[in-house]
C-alpha positions as CSV (number, residue, x, y, z in Angstrom):
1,X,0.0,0.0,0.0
2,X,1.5,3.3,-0.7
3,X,0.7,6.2,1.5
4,X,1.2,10.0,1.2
5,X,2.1,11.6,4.1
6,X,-1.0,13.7,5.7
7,X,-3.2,11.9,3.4
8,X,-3.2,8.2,4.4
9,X,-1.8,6.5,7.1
10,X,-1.3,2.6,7.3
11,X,-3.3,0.8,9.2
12,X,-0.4,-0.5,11.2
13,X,0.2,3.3,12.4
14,X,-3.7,3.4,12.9
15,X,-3.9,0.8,15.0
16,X,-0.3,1.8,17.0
17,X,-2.1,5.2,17.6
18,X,-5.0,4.3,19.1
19,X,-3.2,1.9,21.3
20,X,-1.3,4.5,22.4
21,X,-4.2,7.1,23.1
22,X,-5.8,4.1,25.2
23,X,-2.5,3.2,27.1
24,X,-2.7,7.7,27.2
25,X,-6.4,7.6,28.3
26,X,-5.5,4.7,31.1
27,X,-2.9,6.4,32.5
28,X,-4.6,10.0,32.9
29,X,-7.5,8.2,34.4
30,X,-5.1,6.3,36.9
31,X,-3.3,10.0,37.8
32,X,-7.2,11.6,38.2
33,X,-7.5,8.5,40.8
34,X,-4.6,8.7,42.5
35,X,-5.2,12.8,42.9
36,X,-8.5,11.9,44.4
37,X,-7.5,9.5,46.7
38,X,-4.7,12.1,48.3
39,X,-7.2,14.7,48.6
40,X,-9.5,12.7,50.5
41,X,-6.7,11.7,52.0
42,X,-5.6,14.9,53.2
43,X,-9.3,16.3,53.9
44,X,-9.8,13.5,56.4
45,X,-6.6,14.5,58.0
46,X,-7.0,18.1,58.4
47,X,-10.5,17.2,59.8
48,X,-9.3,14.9,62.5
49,X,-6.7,17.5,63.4
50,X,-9.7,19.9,63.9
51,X,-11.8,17.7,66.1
52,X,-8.4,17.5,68.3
């Protein structure tokens, strides 16, 4: 198959690109989690140093 660059990409890069956006997409969602559990974390922390 011949391609022209910005006209037709392989389906091998296809598929490697949308791999990658879902390896992106898991990773993001694993941060978002991990930045939610600190903050609930930390609020739960700050509110048992108030009841002190």
């Amino acid at each position: 198959m011949q391609t022209y660059i910005g006209l037709r990409a392989p389906l091998e890069l296809k598929d490697a690109l949308k791999a990658d956006a879902a390896a992106c997409r898991r990773t993001l969602n694993q941060h978002t989690i991990w930045l939610l559990e600190a903050a609930l974390k930390a609020s739960a922390e700050r509110e048992k140093q108030a009841v002190r």
